[in-house]
N, C-alpha and C positions, 0 to 999 in steps of 0.2 A: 504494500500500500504506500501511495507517494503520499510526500508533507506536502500540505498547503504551504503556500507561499505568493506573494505578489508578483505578479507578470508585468514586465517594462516595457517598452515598445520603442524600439528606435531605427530611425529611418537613416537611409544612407544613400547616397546618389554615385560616391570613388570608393577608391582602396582607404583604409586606414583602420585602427583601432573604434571597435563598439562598447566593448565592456572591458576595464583591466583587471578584473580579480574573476576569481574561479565562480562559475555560474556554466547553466546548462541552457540550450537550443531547446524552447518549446515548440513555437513555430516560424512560419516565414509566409511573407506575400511578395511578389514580384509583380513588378510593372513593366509592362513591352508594350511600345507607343512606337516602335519603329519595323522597318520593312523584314527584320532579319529575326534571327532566334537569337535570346539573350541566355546569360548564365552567368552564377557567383559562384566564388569556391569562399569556405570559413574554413580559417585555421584559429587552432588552441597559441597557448603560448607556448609552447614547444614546436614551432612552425608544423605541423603535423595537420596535414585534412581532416577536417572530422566530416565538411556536409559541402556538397559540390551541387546545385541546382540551377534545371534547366527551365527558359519559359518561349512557349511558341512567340512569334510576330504578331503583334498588335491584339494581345490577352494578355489574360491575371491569372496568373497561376498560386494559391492557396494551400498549404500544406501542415497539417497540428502532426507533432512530434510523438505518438503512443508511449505512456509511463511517465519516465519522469526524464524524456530528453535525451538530447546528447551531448555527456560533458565535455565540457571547454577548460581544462586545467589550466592555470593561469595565465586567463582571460581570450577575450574571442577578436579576433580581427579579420576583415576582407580583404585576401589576398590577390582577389580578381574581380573583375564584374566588364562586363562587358552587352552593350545594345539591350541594356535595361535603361529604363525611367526612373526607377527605383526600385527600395528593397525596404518592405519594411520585418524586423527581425524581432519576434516574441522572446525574452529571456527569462529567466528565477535565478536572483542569485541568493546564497546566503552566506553569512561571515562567519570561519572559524578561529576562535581566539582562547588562546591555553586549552585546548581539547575539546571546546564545548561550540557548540553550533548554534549562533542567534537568530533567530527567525522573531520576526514582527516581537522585537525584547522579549522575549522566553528563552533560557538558558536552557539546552539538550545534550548530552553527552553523545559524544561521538567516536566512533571507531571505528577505525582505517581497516 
């Protein structure tokens, strides 16, 4: 069973950093406004692919993440994007600090 936790949403047009600490991939929308097929690759912070998505020419392609995502070890950034409009990228993150895991101020004990 997954934690609840608050879903962020951030939108992104180039390459760069979306989130810098460790958090998971719920969902994604993409925007294709142009003649061609678009596509974004996310990596972790360990330049490592985690999620490579493609969207037909001139559609929206929608996609929810099943459980609880895919994790981004410290932090997620767009390593590519290409003949998208945009991207907007559904994320949960939560902080872990001396062993214990904060969600919406509740302290959780955690283990690796």
């Amino acid at each position: 069973m997954g934690m609840k936790s608050d879903v962020k949403a951030v939108r992104v047009t180039g390459t760069g950093s979306v989130f810098a600490g460790r958090t998971r991939l719920r969902g994604i929308i993409l925007s294709n406004a142009t003649a061609g097929a678009g596509t974004i690759t996310l990596q972790d912070g360990n330049s490592v692919t985690q999620f490579v998505g493609d969207c037909p020419a001139g559609d929206v392609f929608a996609f929810n993440i099943p459980e609880d995502g895919i994790l981004f070890v410290g932090g997620m950034t767009v390593s590519a994007i290409s003949g998208l409009t945009a991207a907007t990228i559904l994320l949960i993150s939560r902080r872990l600090i001396n062993g214990y895991l904060w969600n919406n101020n509740f302290r959780i004990k955690f283990f690796y």
